[in-house]
N, C-alpha and C positions, 0 to 999 in steps of 0.2 A: 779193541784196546788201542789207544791212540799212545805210542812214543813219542816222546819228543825227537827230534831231529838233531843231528848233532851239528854243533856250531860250524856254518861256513861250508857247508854242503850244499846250499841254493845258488849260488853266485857261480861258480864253475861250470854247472850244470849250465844254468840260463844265459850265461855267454860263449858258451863252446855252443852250443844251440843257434845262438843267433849270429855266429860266425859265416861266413860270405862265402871263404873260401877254404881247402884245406889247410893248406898253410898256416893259413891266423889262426885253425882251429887246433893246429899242432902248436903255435905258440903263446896259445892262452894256454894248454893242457903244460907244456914245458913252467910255464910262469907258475901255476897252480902248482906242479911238483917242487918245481925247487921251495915250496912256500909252503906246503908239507914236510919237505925234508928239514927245514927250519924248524918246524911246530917239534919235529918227534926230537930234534938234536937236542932243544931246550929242555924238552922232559928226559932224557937220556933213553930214548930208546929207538932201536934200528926199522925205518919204513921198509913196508914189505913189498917187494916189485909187483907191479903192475900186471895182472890176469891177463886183460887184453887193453888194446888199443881205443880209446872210444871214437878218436878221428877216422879210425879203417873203416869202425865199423859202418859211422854213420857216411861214410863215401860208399861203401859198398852200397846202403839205402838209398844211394843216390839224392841226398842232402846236398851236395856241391856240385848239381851239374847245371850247365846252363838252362838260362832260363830262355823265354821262348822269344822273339826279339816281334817286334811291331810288324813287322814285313811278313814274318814267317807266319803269324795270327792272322793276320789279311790272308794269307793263302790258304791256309787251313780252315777259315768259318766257313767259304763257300765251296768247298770240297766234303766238308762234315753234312753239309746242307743237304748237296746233292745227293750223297749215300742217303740221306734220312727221305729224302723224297722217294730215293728209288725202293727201299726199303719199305714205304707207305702205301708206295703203289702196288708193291709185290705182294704186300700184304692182303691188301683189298681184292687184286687180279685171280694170284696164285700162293695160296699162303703153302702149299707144300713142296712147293721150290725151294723155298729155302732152306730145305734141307740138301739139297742137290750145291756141294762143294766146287764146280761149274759155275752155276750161277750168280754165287757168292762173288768169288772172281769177276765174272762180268758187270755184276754190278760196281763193285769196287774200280778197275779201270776204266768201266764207262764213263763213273763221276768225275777221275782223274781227268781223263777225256775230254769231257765235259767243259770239265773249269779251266784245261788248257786249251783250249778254242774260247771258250770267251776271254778268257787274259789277254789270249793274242789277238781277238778282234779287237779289246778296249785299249790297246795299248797304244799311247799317241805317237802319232807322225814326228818323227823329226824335222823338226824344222818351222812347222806349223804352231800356229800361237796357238793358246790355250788357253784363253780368255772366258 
């Protein structure tokens, strides 16, 4: 069975949504209330307070946390890489290793390992052109 919607329920939702940060998403939900509190004054009847918070909630979901920056992406794809190679290899070599919570470990800082020794080999000279 299909309701209709009640008027003016899409627009709030779809911009507390696409709010950036908490703050705007707190002062779109403040604009949106006092603009209820208007609607119910003119019919004469009292709005009823607010169950919960929608900005808490969607920050607890972690909707407003930072995003991942270019630099930190560069660091991460060839770190993800190298787990996935170690992991392929482990698979083919010794697949019941990894069950062995050790191992895990090992792999994992090995990769860390790994991609900090090539960062710091690729990392240019001071001073030297780079042409």
């Amino acid at each position: 069975m299909n309701r209709p919607r009640r008027q003016g329920r899409e627009a709030p939702t779809t911009t507390r949504c696409s709010s950036k940060t908490l703050d705007e998403c707190k002062a779109i939900q403040l604009e949106h209330r006092q603009a209820m509190e208007a609607r119910a004054k003119e019919k004469g009847t009292t709005l009823m307070a607010a169950r919960q918070n929608a900005c808490d909630r969607m920050q607890a979901r972690g909707f407003f946390s930072e995003q991942m920056s270019e630099t930190e992406g560069r660091l991460l794809k060839p770190v993800s890489g190298a787990m996935m190679l170690g992991v392929g290899i482990l698979l083919i070599a010794a697949p019941a290793a990894l069950n062995d919570l050790r191992v895990a470990l090992v792999l994992l800082v090995g990769s860390i390992g790994f991609f900090g020794l090539v960062h710091w080999l690729r990392k240019p000279v001071q001073g030297a052109d780079n042409e």
